[in-house]
C-alpha positions as CSV (number, residue, x, y, z in Angstrom):
1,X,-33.1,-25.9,1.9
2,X,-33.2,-23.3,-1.6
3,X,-35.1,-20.9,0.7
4,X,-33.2,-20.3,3.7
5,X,-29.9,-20.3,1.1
6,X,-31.2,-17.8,-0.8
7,X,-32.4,-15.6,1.6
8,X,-29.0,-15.8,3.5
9,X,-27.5,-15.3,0.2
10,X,-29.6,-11.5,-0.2
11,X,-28.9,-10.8,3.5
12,X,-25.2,-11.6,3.3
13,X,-25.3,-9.5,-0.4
14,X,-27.4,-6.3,0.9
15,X,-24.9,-6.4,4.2
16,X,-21.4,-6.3,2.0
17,X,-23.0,-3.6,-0.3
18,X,-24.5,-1.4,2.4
19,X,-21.7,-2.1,4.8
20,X,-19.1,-1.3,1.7
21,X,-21.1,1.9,0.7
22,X,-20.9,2.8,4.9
23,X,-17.2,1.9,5.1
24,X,-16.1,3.8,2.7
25,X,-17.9,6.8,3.5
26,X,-16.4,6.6,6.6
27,X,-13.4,6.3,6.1
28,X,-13.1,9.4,3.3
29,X,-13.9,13.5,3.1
30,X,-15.6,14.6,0.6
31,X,-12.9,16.3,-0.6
32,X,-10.3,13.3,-0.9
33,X,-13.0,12.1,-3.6
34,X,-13.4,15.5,-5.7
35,X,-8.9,15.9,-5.3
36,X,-9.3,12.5,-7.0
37,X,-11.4,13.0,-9.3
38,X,-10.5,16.1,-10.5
39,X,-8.2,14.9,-13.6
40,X,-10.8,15.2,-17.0
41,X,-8.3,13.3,-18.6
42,X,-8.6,10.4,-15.8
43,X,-12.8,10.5,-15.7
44,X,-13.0,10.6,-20.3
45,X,-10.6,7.4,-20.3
46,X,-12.8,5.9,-17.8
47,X,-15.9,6.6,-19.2
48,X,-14.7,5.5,-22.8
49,X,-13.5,2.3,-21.7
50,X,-16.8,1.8,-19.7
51,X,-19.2,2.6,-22.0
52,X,-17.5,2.5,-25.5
53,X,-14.3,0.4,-26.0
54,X,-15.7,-2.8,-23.6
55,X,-19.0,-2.7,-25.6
56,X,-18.1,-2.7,-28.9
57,X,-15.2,-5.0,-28.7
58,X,-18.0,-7.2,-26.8
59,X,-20.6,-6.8,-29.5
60,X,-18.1,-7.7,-32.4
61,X,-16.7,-11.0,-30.8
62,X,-20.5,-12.0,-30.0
63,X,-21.0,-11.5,-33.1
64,X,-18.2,-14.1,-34.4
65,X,-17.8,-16.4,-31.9
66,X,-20.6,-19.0,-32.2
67,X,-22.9,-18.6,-28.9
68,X,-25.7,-19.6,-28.4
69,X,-28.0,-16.2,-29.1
70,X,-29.1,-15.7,-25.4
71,X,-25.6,-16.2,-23.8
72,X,-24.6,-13.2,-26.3
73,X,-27.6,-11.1,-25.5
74,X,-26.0,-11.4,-21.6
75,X,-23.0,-10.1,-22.2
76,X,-24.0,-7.6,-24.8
77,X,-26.2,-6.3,-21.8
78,X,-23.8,-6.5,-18.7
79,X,-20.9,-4.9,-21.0
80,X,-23.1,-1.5,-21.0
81,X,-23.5,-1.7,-17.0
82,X,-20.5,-0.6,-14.9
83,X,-20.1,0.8,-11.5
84,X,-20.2,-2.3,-9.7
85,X,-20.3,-2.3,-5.9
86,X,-17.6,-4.5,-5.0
87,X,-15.0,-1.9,-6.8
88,X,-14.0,0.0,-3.5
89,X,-13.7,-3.0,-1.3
90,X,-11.4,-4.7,-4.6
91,X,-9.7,-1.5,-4.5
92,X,-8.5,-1.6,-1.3
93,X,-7.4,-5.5,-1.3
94,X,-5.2,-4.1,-4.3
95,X,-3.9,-1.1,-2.2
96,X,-4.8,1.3,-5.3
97,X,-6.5,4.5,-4.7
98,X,-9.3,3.9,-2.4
99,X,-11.1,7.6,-2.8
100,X,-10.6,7.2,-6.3
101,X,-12.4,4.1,-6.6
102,X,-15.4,5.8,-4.6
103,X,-15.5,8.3,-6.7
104,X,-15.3,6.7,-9.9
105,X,-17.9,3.9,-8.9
106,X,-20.7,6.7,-8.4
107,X,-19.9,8.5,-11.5
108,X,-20.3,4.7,-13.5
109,X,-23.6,4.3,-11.7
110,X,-24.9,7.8,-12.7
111,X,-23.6,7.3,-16.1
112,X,-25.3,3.3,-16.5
113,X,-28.3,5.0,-15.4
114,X,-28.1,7.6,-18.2
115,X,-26.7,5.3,-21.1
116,X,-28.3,1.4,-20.5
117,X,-31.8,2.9,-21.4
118,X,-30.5,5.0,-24.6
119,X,-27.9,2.4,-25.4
120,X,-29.8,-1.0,-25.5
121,X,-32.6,-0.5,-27.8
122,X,-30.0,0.2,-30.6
123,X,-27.9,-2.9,-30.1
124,X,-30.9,-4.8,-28.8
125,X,-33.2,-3.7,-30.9
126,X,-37.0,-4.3,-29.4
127,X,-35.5,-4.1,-25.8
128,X,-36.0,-1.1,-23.3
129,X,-35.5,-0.7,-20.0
130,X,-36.8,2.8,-17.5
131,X,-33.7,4.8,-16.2
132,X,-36.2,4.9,-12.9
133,X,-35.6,1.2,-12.5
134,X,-32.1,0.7,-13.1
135,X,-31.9,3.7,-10.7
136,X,-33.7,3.1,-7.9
137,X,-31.5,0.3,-6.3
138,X,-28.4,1.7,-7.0
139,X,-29.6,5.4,-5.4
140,X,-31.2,3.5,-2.0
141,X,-28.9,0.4,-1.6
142,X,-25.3,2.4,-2.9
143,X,-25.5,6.3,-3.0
144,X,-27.7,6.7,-0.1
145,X,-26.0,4.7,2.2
146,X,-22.5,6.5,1.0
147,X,-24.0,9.7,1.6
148,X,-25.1,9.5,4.5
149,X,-21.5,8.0,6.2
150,X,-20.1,11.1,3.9
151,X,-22.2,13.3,6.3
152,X,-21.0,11.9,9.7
153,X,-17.2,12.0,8.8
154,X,-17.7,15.5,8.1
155,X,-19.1,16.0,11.2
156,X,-17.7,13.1,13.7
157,X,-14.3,11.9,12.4
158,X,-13.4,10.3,15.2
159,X,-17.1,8.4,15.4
160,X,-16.6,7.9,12.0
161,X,-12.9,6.4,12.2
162,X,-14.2,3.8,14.6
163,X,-16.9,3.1,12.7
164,X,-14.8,2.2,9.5
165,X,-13.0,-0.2,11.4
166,X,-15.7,-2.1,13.2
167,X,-17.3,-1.9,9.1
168,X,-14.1,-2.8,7.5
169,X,-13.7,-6.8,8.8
170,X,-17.5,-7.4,8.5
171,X,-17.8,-6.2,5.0
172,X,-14.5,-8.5,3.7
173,X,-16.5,-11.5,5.9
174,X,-19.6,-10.8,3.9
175,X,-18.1,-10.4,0.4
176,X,-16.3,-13.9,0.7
177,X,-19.5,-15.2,2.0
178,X,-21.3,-14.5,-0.4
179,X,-19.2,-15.6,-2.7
180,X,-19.8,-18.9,-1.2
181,X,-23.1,-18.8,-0.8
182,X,-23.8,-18.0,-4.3
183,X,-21.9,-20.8,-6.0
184,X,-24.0,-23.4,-3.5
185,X,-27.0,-21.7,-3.8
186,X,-26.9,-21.6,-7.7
187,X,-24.8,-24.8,-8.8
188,X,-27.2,-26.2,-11.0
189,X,-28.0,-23.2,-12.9
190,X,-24.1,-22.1,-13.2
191,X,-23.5,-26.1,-14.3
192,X,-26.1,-25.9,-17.1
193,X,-23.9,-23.1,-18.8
194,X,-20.8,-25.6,-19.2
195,X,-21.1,-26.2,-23.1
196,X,-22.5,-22.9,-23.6
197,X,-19.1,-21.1,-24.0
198,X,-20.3,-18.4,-21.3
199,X,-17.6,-18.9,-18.5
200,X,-14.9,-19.4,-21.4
201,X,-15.7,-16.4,-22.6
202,X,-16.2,-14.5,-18.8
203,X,-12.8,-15.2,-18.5
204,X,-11.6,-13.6,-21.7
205,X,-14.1,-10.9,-21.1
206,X,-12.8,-9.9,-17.4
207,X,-9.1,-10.4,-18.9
208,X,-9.4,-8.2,-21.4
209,X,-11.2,-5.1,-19.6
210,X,-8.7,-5.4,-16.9
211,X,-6.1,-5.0,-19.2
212,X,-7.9,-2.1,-21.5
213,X,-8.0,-0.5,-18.0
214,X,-4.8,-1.0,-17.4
215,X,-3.4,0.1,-20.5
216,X,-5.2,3.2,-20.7
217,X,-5.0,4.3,-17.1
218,X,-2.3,7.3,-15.9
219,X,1.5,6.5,-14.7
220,X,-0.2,6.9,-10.8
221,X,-0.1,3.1,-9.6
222,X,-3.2,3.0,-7.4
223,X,-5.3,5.4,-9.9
224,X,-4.1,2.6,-12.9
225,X,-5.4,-0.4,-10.5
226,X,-8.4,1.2,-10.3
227,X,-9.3,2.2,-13.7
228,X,-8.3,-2.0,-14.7
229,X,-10.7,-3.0,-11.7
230,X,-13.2,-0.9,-13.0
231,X,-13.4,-2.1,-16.4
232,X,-13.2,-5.5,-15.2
233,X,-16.2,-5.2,-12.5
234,X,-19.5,-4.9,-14.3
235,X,-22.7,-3.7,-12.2
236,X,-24.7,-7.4,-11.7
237,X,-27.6,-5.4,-10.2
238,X,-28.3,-3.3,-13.7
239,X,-27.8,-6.3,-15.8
240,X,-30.0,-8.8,-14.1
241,X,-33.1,-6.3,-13.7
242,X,-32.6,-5.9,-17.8
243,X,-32.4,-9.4,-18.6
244,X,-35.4,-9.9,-16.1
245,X,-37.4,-7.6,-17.3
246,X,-37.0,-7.5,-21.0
247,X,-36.4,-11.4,-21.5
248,X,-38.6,-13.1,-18.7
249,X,-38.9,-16.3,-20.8
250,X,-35.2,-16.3,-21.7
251,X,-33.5,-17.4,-18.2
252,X,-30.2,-18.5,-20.0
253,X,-29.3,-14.3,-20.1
254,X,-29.5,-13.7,-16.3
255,X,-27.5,-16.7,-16.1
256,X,-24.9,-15.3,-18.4
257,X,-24.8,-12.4,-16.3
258,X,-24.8,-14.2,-13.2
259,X,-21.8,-16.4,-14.2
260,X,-19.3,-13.4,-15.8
261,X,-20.2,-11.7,-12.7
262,X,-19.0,-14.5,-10.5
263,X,-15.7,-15.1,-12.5
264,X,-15.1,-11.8,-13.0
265,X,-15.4,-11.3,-8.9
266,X,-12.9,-14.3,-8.5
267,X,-10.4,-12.8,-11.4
268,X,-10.6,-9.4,-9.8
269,X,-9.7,-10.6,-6.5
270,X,-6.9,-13.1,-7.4
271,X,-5.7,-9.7,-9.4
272,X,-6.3,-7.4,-6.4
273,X,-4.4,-9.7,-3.8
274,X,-1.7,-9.8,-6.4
275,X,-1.6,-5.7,-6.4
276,X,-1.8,-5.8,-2.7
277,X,1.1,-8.0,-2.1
278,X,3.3,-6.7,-4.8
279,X,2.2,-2.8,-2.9
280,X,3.0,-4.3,0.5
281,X,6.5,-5.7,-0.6
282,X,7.6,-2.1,-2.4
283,X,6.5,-0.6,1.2
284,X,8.3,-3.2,3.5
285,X,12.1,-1.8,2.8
286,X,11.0,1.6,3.2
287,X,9.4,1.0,6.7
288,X,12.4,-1.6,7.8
289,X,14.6,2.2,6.8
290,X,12.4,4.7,8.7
């Protein structure tokens, strides 16, 4: 019974990534992503809340708070690992900017590629992990995928239109089924972190970034939903090949990941719907007018 879970739980988790990546590139130009991009102001306050604010705030609570050593060494890790995925698809349940969220998500990628390896032997000290490997999913399973559907917009829009929405419904049915699948599949192991403080503390962890996003993001609604989302959605994918690889023998730190991936996914939607319907009830009056 594990088996066929679990591989229905990686088919249902490379379809919502791959179909997200496709989607997306779809349904945007190349040029909606560099117009949204193109505020230095917008892509520094992103990238300091990524990779400097969220990990040092992380590494001093850890280092009050009495966890147990390997549920700190988790989040220590997945707070140096942003871009996740999901961000897009997140995005557009919260009606914020949807090229902006494209846009940033590759840039967090590129950047966890560059900083996990420098980063983690300083506040893991003994720990290492190869760019090449953090890289290689993320390029063929993400960037790859996105490129690709980037290059058949530009050249069949209205292929590409028809695409996105065919994508679109399949991708939301794979996300929540995942979801599912992963909280059936890996019960036991999420139940034997209760006591451990790690999904206390995922919950303050997610609450906290989305709010640091939120607070530091511009005056532009959907570009301020995105920057929160964005702090609050940590790349799973980087953190569990770390923990894997570096700490084989230490399964408790995947498992951290795992679980303030999962209630950081459930916290980011319930925030996102939230978004969407408070978006949706600003546009309502306008469109009963026109």
């Amino acid at each position: 019974m594990a088996e066929p879970l679990s591989t229905l739980t990686l088919l249902f988790g490379l379809t919502f990534v791959v179909g997200s990546m496709l989607s997306m590139g779809l349904s945007l130009t190349i040029k909606m992503i560099w117009q949204s991009m193109k505020s230095w102001k917008i892509v520094a306050l992103s990238l300091t809340v990524n990779f400097l604010i969220i990990p040092i705030v992380v590494i001093g609570l850890t280092s009050l708070l009495p966890l147990p050593e390997d549920v700190k060494i988790g989040f220590i890790i997945i707070s140096l690992a942003a871009g996740a995925p999901f961000l897009p698809k997140i995005a557009q349940f919260a009606k914020a900017n949807i090229a902006f969220a494209v846009g940033l998500m590759t840039l967090l990628m590129v950047a966890t590629v560059i900083v996990l390896p420098i980063a983690l032997p300083f506040v893991l000290p003994g720990s290492e992990v190869s760019a090449l490997a953090v890289a290689k999913p993320l390029v063929f399973l993400m960037l790859l995928p996105l490129g690709i559907a980037l290059a058949i917009r530009q050249r069949y829009s209205s292929l590409a239109e028809q695409g996105a929405k065919l994508l679109n419904p399949l991708t939301t049915f794979s996300m929540v089924a995942l979801i599912i699948l992963v909280f059936i599949t890996y019960w036991r192991e999420i139940y034997s972190t209760v006591g451990t403080g790690a999904i206390l503390f995922s919950t303050f962890f997610v609450a906290l970034a989305l709010a640091l996003g939120y607070l530091l993001g511009t005056k532009d609604a959907g570009v301020k939903r995105v920057s929160s989302l964005s702090a609050g959605a940590r790349n799973i994918a980087a953190g569990i090949l770390v923990a894997t690889v570096n700490f084989p023998d230490q399964p408790m730190i995947a498992l951290t990941i795992l679980v303030m991936s999962l209630v950081g996914l459930v916290f980011l939607m319930v925030a996102a719907g939230e978004w969407g319907r408070k978006a949706s009830a600003q546009e309502a009056p306008g469109q009963k007018a026109s």
